[in-house]
Backbone as ProteinMPNN parsed JSONL, in Angstrom:
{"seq_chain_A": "XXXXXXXXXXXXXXXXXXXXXXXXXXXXXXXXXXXXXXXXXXXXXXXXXXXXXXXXXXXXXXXXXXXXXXXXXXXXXXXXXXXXXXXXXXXXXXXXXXXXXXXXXXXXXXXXXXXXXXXXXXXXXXXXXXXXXXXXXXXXXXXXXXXXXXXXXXXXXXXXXXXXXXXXXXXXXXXXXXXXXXXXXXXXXXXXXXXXXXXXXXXXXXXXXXXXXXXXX", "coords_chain_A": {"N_chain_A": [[37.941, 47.785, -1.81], [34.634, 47.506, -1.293], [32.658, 50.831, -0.496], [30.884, 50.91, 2.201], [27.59, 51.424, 3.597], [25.563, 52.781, 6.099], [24.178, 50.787, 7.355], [24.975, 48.651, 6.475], [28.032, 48.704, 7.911], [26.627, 48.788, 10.682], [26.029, 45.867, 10.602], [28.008, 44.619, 10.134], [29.519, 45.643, 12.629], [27.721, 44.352, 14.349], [28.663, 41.626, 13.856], [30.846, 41.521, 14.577], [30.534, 41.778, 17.145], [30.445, 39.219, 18.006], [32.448, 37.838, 17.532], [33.937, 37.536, 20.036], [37.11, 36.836, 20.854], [38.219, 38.846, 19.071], [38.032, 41.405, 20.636], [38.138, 41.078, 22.946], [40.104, 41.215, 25.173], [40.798, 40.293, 27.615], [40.425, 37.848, 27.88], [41.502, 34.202, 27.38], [41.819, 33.394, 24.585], [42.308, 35.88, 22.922], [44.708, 36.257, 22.609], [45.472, 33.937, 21.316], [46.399, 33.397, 18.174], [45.256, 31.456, 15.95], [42.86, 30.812, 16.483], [41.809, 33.385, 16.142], [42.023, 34.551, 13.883], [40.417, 32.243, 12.743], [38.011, 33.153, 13.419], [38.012, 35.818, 11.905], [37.842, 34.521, 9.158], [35.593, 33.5, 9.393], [33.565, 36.095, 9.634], [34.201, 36.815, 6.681], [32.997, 35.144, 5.437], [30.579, 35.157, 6.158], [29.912, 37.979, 4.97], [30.324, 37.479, 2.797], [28.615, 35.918, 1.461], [26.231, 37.795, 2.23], [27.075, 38.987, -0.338], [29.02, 40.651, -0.225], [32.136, 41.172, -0.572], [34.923, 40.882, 0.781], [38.363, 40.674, 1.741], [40.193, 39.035, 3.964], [42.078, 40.876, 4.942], [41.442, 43.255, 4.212], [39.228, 43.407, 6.117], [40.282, 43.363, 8.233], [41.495, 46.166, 8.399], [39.121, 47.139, 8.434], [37.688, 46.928, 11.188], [39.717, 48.29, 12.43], [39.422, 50.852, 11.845], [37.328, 50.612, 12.303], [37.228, 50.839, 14.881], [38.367, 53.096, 15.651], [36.732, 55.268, 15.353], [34.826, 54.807, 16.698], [36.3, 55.849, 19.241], [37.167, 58.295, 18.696], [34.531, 59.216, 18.721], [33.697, 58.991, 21.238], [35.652, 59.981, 22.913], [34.709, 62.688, 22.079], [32.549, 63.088, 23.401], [33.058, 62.631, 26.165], [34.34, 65.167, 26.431], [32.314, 67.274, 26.217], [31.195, 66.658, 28.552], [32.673, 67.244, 30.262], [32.89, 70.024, 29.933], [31.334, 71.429, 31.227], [27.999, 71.277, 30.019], [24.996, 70.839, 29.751], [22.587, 68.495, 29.912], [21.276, 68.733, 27.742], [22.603, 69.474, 26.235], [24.889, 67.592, 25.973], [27.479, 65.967, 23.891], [26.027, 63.873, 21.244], [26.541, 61.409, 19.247], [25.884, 60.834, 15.906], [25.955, 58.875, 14.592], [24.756, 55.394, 13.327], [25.44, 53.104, 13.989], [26.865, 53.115, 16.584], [26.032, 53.148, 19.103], [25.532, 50.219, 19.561], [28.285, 48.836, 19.005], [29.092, 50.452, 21.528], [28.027, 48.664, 23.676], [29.26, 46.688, 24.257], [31.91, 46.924, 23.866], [32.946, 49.076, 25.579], [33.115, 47.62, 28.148], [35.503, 46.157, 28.688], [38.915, 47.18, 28.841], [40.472, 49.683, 26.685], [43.009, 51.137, 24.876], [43.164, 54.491, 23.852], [43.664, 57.806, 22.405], [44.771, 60.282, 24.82], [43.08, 63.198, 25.976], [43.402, 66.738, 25.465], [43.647, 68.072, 28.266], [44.351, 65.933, 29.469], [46.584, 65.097, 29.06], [48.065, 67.535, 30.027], [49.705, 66.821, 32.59], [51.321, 65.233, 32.207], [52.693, 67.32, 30.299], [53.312, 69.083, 32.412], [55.329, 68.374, 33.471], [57.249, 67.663, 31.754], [58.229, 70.223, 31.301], [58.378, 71.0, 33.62], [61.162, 69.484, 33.55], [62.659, 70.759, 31.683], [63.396, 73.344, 32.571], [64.676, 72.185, 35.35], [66.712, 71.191, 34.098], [67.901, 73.782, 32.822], [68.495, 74.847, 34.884], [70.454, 73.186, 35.968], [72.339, 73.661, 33.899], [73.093, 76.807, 34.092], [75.013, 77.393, 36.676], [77.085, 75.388, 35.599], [78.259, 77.157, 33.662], [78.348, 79.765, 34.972], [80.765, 78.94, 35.886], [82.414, 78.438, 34.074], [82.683, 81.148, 33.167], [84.047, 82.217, 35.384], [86.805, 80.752, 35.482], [87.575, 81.906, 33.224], [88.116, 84.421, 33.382], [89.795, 84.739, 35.66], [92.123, 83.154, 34.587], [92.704, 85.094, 32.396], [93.747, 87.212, 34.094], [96.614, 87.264, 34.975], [97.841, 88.092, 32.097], [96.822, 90.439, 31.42], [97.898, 91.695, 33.978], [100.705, 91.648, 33.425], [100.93, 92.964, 31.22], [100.204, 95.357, 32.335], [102.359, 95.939, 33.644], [104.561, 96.093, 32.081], [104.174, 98.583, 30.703], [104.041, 100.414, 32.623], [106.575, 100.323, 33.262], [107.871, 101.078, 31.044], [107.807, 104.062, 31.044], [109.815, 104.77, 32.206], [112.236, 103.62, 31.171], [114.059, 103.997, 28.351], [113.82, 103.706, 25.322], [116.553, 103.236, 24.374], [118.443, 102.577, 25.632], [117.711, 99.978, 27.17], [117.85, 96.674, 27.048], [115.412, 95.281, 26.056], [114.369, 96.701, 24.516], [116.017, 96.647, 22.48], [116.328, 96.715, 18.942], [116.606, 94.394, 16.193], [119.216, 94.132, 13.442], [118.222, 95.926, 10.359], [116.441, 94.768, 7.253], [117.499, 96.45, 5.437], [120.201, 97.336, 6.254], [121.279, 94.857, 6.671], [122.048, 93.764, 3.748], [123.39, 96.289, 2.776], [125.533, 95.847, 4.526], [126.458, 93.617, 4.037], [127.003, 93.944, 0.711], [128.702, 96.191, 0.89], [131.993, 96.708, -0.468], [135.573, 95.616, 0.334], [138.067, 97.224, 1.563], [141.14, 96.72, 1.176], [144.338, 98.405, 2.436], [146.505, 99.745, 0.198], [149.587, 98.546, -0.661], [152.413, 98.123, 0.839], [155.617, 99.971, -0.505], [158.749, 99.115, -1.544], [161.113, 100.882, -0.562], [164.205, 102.151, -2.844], [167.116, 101.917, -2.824], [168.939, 104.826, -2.784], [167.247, 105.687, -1.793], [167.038, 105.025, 0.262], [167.855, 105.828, 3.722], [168.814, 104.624, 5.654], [171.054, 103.24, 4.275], [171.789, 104.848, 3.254], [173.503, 106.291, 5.087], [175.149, 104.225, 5.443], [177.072, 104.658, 3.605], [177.782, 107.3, 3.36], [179.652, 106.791, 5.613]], "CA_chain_A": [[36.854, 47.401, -0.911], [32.956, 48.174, -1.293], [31.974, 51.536, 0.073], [29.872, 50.174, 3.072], [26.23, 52.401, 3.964], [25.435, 52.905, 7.591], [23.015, 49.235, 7.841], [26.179, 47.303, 6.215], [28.212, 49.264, 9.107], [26.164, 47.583, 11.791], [25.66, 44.569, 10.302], [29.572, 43.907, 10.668], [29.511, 45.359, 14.398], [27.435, 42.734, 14.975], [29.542, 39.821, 13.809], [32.11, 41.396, 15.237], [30.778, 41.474, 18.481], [30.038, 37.757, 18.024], [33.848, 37.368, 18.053], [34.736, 37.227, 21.186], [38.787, 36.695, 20.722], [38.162, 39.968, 18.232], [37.958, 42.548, 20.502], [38.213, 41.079, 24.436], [41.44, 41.163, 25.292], [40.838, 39.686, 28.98], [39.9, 36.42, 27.616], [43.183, 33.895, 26.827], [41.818, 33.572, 23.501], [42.053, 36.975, 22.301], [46.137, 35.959, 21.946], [45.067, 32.804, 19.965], [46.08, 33.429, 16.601], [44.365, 30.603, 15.226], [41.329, 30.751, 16.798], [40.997, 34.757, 15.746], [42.16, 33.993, 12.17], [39.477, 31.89, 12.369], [36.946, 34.439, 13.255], [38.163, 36.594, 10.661], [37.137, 33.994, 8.129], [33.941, 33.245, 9.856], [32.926, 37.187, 9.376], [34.51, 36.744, 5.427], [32.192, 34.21, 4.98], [29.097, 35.464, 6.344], [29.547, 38.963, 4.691], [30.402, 37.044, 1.065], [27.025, 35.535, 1.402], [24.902, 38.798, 1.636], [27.537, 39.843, -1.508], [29.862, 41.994, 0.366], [33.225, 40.733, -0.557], [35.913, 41.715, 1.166], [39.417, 39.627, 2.059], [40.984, 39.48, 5.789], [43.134, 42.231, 5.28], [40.443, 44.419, 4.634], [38.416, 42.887, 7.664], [41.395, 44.068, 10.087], [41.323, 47.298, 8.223], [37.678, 47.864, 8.667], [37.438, 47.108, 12.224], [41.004, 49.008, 13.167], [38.823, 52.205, 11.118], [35.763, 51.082, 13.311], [37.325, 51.275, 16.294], [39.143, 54.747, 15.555], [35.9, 56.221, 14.924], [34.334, 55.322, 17.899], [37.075, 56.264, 19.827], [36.722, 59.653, 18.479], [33.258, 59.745, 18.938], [33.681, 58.568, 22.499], [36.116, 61.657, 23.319], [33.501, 64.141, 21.958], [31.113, 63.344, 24.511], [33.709, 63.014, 27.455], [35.004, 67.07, 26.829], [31.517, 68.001, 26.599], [30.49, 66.248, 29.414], [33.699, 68.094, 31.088], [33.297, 71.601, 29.959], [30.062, 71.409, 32.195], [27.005, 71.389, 29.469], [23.75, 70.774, 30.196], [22.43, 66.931, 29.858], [20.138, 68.163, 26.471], [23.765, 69.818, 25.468], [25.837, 66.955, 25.704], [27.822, 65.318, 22.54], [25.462, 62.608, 21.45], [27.193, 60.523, 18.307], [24.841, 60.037, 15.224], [26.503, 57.456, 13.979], [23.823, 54.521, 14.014], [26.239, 51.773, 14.692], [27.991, 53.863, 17.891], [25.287, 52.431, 20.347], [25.71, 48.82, 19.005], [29.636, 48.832, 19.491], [29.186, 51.048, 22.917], [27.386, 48.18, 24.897], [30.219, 45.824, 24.239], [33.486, 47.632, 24.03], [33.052, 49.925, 27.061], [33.363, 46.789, 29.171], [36.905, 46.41, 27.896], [39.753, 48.671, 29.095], [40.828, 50.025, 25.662], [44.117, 52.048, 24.187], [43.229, 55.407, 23.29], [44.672, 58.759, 22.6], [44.47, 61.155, 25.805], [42.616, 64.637, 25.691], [44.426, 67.867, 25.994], [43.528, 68.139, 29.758], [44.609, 64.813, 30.385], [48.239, 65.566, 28.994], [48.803, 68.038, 30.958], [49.943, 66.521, 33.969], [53.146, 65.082, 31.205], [53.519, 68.277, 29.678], [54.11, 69.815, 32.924], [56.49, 67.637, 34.098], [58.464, 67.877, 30.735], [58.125, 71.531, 31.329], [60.103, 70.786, 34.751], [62.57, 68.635, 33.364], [63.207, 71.373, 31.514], [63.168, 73.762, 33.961], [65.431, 71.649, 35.69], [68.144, 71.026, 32.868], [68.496, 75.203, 32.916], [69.398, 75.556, 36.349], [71.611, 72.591, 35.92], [73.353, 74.249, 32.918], [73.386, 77.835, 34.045], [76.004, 76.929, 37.22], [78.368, 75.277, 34.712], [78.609, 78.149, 32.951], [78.841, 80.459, 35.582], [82.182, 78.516, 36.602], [82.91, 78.652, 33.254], [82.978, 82.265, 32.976], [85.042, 82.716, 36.517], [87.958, 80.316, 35.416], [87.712, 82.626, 32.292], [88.495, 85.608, 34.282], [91.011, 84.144, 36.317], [93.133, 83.009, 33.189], [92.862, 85.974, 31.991], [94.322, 88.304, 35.133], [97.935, 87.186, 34.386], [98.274, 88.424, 31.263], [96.656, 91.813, 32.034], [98.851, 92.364, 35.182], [102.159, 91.911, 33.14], [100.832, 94.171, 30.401], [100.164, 96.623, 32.855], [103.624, 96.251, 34.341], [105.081, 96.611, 31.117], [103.136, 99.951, 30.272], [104.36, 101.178, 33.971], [107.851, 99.982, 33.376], [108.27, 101.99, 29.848], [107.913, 105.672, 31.295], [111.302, 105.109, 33.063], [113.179, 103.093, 30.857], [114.15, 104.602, 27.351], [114.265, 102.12, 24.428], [118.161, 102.993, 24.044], [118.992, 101.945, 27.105], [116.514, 98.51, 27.472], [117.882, 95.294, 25.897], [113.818, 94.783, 25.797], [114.414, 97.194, 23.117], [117.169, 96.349, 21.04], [115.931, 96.158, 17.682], [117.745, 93.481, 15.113], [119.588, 95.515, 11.984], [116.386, 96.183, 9.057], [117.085, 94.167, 6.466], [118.341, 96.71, 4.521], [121.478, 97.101, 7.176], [121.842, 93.547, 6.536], [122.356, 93.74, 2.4], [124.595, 96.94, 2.926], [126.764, 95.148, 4.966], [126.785, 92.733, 2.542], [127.81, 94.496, -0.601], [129.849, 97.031, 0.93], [133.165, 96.277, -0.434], [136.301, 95.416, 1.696], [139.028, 97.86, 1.12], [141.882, 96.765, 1.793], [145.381, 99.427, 2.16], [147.786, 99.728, -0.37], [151.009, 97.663, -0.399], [154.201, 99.076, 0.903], [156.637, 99.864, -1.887], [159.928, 99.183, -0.85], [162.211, 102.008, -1.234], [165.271, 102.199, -3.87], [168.926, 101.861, -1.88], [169.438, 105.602, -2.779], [166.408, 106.721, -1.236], [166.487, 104.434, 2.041], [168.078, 106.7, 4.718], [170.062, 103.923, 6.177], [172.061, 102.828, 3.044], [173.217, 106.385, 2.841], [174.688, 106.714, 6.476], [176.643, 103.316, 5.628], [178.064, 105.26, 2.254], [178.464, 108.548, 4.428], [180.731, 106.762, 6.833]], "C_chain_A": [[35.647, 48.279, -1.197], [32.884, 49.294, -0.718], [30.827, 50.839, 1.145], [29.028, 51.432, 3.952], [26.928, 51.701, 5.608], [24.76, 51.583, 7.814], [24.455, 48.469, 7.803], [27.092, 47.45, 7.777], [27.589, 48.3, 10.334], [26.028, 46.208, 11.955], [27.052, 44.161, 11.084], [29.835, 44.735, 11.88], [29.135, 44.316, 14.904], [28.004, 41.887, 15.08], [30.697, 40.479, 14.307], [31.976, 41.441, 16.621], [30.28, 40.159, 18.809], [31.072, 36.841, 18.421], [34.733, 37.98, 18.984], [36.548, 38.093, 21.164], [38.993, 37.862, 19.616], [38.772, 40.984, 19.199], [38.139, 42.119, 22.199], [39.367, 40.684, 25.124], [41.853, 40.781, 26.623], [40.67, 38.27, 29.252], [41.263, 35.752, 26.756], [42.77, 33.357, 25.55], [42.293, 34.34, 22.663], [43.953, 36.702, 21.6], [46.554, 34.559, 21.479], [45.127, 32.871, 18.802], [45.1, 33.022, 15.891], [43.098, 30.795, 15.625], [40.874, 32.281, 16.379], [41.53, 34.781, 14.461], [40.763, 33.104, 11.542], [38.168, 32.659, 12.394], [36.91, 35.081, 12.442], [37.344, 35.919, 9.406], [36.009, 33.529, 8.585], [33.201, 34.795, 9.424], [33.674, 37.216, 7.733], [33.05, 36.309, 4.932], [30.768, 34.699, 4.646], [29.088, 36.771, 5.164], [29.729, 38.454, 3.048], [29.188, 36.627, 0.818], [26.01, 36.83, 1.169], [25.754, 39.772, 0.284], [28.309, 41.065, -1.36], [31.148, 40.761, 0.09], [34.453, 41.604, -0.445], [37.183, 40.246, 1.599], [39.748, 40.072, 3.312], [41.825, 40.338, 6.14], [42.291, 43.235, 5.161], [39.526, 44.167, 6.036], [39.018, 43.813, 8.6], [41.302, 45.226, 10.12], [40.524, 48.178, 8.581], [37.363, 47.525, 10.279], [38.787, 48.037, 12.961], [39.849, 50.709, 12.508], [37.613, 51.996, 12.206], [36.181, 51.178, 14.675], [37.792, 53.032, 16.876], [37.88, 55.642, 15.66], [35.136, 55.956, 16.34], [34.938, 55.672, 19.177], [37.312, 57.733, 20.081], [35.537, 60.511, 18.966], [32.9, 60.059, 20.863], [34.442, 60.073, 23.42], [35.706, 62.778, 23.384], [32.702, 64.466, 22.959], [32.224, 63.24, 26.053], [34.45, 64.567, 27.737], [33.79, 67.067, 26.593], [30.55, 67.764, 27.367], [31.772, 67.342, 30.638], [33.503, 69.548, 30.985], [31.554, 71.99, 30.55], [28.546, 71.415, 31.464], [26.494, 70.794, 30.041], [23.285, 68.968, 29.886], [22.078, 67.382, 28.029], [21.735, 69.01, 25.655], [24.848, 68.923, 25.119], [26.135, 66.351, 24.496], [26.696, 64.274, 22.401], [25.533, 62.07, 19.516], [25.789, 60.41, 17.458], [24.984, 58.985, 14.152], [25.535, 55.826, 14.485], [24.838, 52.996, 14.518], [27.129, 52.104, 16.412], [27.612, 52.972, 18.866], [25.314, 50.883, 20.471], [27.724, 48.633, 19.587], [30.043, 49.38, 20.937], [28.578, 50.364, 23.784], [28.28, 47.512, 24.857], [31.666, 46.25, 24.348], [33.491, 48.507, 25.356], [32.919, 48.838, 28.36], [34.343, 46.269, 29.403], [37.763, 47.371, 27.753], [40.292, 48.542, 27.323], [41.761, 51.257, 25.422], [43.258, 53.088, 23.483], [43.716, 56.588, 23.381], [43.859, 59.4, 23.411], [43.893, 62.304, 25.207], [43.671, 65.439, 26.044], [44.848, 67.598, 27.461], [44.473, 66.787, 30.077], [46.526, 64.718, 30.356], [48.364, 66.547, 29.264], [49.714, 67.895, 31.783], [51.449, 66.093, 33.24], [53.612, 66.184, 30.664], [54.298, 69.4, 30.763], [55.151, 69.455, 33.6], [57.476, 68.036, 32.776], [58.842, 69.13, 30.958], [59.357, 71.855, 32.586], [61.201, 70.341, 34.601], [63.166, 69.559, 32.758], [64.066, 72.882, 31.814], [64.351, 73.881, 34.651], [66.747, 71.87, 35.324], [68.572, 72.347, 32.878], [69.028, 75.503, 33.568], [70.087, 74.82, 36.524], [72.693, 73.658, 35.016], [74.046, 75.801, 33.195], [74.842, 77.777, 35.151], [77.444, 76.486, 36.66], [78.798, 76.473, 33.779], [78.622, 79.362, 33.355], [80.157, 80.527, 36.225], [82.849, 78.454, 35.503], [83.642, 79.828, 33.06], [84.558, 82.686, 33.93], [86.756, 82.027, 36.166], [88.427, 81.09, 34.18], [88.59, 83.715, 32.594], [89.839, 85.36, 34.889], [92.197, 83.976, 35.141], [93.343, 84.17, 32.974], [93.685, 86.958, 32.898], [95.902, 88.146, 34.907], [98.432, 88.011, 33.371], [97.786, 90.113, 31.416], [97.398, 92.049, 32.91], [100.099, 92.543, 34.239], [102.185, 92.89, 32.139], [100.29, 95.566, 31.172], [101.502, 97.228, 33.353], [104.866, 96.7, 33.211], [104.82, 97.91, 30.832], [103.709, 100.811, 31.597], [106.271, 101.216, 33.616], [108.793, 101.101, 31.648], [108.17, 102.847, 29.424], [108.935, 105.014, 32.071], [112.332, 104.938, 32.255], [113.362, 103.159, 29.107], [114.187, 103.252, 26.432], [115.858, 102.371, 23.673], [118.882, 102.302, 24.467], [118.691, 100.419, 27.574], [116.886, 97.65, 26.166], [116.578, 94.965, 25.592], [113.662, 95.643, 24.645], [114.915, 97.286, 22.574], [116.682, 95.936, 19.914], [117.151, 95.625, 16.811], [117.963, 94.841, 13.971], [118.321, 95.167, 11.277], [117.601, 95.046, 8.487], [117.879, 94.742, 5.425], [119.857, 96.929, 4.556], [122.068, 95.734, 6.694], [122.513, 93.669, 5.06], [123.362, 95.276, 1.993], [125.754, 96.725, 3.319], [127.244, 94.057, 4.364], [127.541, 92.887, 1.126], [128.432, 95.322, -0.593], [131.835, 96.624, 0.641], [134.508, 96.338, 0.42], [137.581, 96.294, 0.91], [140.321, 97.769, 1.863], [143.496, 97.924, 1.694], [146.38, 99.03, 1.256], [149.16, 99.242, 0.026], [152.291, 98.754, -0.589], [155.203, 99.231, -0.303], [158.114, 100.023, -1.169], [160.958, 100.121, -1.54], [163.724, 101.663, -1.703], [166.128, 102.321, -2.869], [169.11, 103.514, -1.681], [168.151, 106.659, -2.089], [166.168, 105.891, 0.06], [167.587, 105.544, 2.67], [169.447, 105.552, 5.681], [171.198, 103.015, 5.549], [173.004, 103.855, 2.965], [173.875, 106.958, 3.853], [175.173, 105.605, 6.342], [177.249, 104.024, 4.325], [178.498, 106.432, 2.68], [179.93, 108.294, 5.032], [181.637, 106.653, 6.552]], "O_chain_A": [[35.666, 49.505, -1.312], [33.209, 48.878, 0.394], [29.893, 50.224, 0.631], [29.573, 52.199, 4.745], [27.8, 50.953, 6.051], [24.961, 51.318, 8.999], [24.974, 47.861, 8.74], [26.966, 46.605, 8.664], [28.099, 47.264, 10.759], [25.936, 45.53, 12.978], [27.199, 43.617, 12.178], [30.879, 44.243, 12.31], [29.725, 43.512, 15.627], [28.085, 41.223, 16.113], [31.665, 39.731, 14.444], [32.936, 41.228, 17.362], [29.7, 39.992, 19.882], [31.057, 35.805, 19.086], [35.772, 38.631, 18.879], [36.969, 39.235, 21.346], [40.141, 37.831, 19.174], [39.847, 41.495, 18.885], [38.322, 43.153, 22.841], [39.358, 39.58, 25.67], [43.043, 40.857, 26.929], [40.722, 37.647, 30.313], [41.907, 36.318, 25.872], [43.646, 32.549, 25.241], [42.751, 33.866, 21.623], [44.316, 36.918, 20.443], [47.704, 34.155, 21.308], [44.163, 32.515, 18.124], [44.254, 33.704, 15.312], [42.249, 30.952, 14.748], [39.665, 32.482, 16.264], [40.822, 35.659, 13.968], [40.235, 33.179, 10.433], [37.398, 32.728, 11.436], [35.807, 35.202, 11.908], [36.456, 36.493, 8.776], [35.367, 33.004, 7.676], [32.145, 34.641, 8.81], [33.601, 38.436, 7.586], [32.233, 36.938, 4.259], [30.081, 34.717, 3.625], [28.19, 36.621, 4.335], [29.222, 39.138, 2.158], [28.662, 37.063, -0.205], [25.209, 36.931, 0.24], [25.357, 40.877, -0.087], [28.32, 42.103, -2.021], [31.045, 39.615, 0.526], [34.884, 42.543, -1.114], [36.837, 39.07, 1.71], [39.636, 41.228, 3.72], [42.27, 40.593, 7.259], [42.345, 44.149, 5.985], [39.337, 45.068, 6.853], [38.574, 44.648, 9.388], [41.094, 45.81, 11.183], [40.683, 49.352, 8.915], [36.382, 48.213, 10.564], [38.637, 48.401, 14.128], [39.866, 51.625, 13.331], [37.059, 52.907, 12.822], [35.424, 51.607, 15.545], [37.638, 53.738, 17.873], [38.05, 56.788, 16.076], [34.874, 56.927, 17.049], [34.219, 55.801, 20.168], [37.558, 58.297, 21.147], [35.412, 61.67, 19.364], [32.224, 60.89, 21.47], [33.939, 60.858, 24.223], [35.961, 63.686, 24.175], [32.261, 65.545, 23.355], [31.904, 63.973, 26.99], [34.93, 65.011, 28.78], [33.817, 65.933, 27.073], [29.411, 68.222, 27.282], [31.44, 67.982, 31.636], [33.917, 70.28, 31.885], [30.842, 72.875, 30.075], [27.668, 71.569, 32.313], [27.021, 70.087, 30.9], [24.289, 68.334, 29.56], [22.466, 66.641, 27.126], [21.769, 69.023, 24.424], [25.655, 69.197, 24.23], [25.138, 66.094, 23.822], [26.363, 63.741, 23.459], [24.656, 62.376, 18.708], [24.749, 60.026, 17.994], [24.311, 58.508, 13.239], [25.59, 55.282, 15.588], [24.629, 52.137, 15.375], [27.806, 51.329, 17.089], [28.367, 52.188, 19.441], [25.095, 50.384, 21.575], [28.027, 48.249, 20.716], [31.045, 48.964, 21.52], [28.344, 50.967, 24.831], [28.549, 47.509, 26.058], [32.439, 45.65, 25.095], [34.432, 48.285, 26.117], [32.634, 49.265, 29.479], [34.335, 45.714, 30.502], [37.681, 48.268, 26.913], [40.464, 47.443, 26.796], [41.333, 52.365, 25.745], [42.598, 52.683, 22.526], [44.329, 56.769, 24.433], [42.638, 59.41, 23.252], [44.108, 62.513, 24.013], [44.642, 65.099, 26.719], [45.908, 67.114, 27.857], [45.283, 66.817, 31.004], [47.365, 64.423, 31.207], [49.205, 66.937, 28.455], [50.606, 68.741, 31.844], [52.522, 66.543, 33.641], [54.823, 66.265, 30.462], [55.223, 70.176, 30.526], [55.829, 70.224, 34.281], [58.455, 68.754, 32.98], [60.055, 69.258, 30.794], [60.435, 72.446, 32.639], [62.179, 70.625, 35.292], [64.369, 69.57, 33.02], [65.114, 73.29, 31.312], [65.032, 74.9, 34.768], [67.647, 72.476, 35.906], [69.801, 72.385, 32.948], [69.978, 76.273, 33.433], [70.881, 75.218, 37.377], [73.644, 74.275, 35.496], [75.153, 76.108, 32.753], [75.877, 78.105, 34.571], [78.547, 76.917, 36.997], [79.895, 76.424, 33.223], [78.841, 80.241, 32.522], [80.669, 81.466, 36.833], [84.064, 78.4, 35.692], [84.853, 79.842, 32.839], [85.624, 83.164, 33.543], [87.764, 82.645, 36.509], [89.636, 81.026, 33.958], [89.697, 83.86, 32.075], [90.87, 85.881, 34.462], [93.081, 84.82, 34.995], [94.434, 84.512, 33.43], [94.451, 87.63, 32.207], [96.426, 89.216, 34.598], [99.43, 88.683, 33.63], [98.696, 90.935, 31.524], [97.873, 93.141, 32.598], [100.576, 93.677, 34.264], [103.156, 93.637, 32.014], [100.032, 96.624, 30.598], [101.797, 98.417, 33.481], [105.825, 97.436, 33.441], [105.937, 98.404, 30.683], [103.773, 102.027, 31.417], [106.984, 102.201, 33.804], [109.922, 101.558, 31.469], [108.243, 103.122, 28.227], [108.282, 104.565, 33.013], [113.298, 105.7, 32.299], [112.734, 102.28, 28.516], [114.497, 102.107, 26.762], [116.229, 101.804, 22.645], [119.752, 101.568, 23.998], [119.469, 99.805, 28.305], [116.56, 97.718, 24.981], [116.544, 94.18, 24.646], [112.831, 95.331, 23.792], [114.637, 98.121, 21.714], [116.556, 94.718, 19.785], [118.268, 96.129, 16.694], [117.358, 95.886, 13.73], [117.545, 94.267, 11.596], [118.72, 94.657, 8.822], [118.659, 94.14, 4.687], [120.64, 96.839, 3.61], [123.25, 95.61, 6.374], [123.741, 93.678, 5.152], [124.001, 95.283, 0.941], [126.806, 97.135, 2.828], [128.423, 93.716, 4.266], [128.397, 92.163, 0.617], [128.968, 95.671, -1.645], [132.66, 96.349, 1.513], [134.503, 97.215, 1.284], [137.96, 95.99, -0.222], [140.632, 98.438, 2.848], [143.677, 98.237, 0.517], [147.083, 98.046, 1.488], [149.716, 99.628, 1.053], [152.801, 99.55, -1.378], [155.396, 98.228, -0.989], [158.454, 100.923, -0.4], [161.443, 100.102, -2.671], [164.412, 100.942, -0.981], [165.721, 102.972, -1.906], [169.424, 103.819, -0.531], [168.12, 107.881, -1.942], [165.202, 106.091, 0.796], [168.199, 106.144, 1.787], [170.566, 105.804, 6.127], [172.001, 102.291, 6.137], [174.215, 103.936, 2.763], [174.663, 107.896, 3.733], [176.004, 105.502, 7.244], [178.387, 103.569, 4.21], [179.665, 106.709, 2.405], [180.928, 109.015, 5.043], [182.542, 106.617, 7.385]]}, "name": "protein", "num_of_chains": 1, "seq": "XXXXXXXXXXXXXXXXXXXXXXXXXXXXXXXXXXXXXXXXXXXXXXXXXXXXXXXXXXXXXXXXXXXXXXXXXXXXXXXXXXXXXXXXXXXXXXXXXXXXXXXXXXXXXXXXXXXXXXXXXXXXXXXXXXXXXXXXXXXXXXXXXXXXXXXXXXXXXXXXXXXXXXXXXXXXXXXXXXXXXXXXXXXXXXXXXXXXXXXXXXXXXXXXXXXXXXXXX"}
C-alpha cells in the first residue's frame, strides 16, 4: 500500500465519514454486510480515480490504523485535561485529519483501551481477591499444621515411655531385648561337627566277671 501524506489522510476521513454503516454502529445498517462491503468499494473506487490504489483489505486496515490513532490521540488530551493543566497547556493533537474524524466519531460510543486511573478500580479489586484467597488459604493450613501435631504426640509419648522404661529393666532380663544368634553363631552351629561316643566293645568270656563266677562255682 501507497505511503499516504497528511491531505490523502483526510481525504479518506472524509469518505469515510460519508459511510454511514462504516463507523455508526447505532444504525441497523452498520451490521449489514452487504451494504458496508459495498461502501468499502464505493471508497476503492473513488480513491482509484485520484490514483491511490489500494484493495478492501487494505481499506479495513487503514481505517482500523485510523481509528487507533485517534484513539490515542484522544487519551492524550483526556490525562492532560485530568492532571489539572491550564486550558493554553492542554494536549492539542496536530494531526490535521484529528478534527475532521473528531466531529463525527465522538457522537458514537466507541471501544477503547482504559487509562491507568481508570483501571484502578479492577486492579484493586483483583488486589482483594487476592487478599481474600490468602486468608482463605492461611486457615487451611493452620489446621493442617495442628492435625500434624496431634499425629505426631503418639509416637513421642511411647518413645518417651520406652526411654523411662530402660533405666529399670536390664537388656538380660527384657524379652524386648533378646537379640537373635549373629550370623556367625548361626554358621558355627552349623559346621560344628556331631561327635558321637565310641561303641561299646563287648568283653571276651574270660574277662566278663560273670562267666567267671559260673566257672568258680
Amino acid at each position: 500500500m501507497p505511503k499516504l501524506a497528511d491531505e490523502i489522510n483526510l481525504k479518506f476521513v472524509q469518505l469515510y465519514r460519508e459511510e454511514e454503516c462504516l463507523w455508526n454502529a447505532s444504525i441497523p445498517s452498520y451490521k449489514d454486510k452487504q451494504m458496508r462491503d459495498s461502501s468499502l468499494e464505493k471508497i476503492r473506487d473513488i480513491l482509484n480515480k485520484d490514483g491511490i490504489e489500494m484493495s478492501i483489505k487494505e481499506i479495513k486496515n487503514k481505517i482500523k490504523n485510523l481509528r487507533a490513532t485517534y484513539c490515542q490521540e484522544l487519551t492524550k488530551i483526556e490525562k492532560s485535561e485530568r492532571s489539572g493543566a491550564g486550558t493554553a497547556e492542554v494536549y492539542k493533537p496536530k494531526i490535521i485529519w484529528f478534527e475532521e474524524m473528531h466531529n463525527f466519531i465522538k457522537k458514537v460510543p466507541m471501544k477503547r483501551k482504559t487509562s491507568n486511573n481508570q483501571d484502578s478500580p479492577n486492579n484493586n479489586k483483583d488486589d482483594n481477591s487476592a487478599s481474600n484467597s490468602q486468608s482463605l488459604e492461611q486457615p487451611v493450613a493452620e489446621n493442617l499444621s495442628e492435625k500434624t501435631v496431634e499425629m505426631s504426640q503418639p509416637a513421642s509419648e511411647m518413645s518417651s515411655i520406652q526411654d523411662k522404661t530402660s533405666k529399670f529393666i536390664s537388656p538380660g532380663t527384657s524379652p524386648l531385648y533378646t537379640n537373635p544368634p549373629s550370623q556367625l553363631q548361626q554358621t558355627e552351629q552349623r559346621d560344628e561337627p556331631i561327635i558321637h561316643p565310641p561303641p561299646q566293645q563287648e568283653l571276651e568270656q574270660d574277662e566278663d566277671p560273670i562267666y567267671q563266677a559260673f566257672q568258680n562255682a
